[in-house]
Structures are given as C-alpha cells and as structure tokens.
GUROTOR-397575 format. One line per 8 residues: their letters; for each residue x, y, z of C-alpha. Coordinates in nm, 4 decimals, always signed. Layout:
BEGIN
A> X,Y,Z  ... $
// end
This chain:
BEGIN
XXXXXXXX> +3.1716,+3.0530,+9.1098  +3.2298,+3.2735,+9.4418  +3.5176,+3.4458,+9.2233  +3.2193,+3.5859,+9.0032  +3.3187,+3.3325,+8.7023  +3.0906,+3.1296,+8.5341  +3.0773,+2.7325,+8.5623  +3.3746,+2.6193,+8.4434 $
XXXXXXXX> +3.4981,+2.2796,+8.2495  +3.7507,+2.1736,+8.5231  +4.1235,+1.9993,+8.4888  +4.3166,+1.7999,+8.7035  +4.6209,+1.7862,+8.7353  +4.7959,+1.4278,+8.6714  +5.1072,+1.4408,+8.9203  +4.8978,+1.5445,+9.2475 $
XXXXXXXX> +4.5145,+1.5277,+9.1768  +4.4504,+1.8941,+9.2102  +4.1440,+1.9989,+9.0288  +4.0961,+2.3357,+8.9168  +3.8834,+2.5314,+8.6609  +4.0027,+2.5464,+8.2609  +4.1949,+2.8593,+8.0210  +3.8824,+2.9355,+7.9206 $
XXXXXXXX> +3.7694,+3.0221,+8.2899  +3.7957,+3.3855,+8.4200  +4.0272,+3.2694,+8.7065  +4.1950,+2.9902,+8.5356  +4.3072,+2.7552,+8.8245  +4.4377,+2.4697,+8.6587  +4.6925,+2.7071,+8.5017  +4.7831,+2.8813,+8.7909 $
XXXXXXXX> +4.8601,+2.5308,+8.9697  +5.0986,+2.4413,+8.6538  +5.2763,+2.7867,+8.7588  +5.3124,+2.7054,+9.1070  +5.3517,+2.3704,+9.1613  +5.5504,+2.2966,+8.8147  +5.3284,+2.0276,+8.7120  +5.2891,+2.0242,+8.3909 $
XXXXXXXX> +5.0278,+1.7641,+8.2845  +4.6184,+1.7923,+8.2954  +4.3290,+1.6044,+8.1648  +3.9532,+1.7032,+8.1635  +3.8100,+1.5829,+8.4966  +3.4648,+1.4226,+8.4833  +3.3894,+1.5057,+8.1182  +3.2272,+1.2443,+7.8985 $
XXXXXXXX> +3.4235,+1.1750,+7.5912  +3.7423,+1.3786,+7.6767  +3.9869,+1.1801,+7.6883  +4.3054,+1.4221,+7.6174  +4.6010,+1.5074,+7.8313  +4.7443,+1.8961,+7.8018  +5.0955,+1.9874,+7.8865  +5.1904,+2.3434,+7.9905 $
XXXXXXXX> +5.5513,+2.3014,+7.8824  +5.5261,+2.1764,+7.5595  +5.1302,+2.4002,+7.5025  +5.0399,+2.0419,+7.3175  +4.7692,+1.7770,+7.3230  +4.9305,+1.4436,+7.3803  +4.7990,+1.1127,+7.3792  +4.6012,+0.9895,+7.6661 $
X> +4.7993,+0.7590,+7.9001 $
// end
C-alpha cells in the first residue's frame, strides 16, 4: 500500500513463512521472494476457501499438502 498498489490478496511462502502480496499486485512480492530466495512453493495466506499451493518452477497448481 505505501508502494502506491492497491490491497493485495497476499501469499506465503511454504519453506520460510514469508508473506508477500500476489501476481496480480503492482509490486508482486511473493514472486520476487521465489526469485531471491529460490523457494518455490506458496499458498493464499488468510483467504477463506483457498486452499491451493502454487509453484514457481513448475507455473502449476498442485494439490494442497
């Protein structure tokens, strides 16, 4: 929000926790976190009836865990 983007759905990512804002999202976080940390795996954080996980690697939906 202090970036100028609007409110974002946010990710998190599954290795370390870190919780940053979705593709869709001016600033896109989550994916810059996949870039520098390497992890590859995120789920929707705090979002009723989401219950997905994402890979970067593989740019799939897998099943949740």
């Amino acid at each position: 929000m202090a970036l100028g983007d609007s409110w974002p759905a946010l990710r998190m990512c599954l290795i370390c926790g870190h919780v940053g804002c979705c593709d869709k999202a001016k600033n896109k976080h989550a994916q810059e976190h996949f870039r520098q940390s390497g992890h590859p795996f995120t789920k929707p954080y705090k979002e009723r009836g989401m219950d997905w996980v994402w890979c970067y690697v593989d740019e799939a939906l897998l099943d949740p865990l």
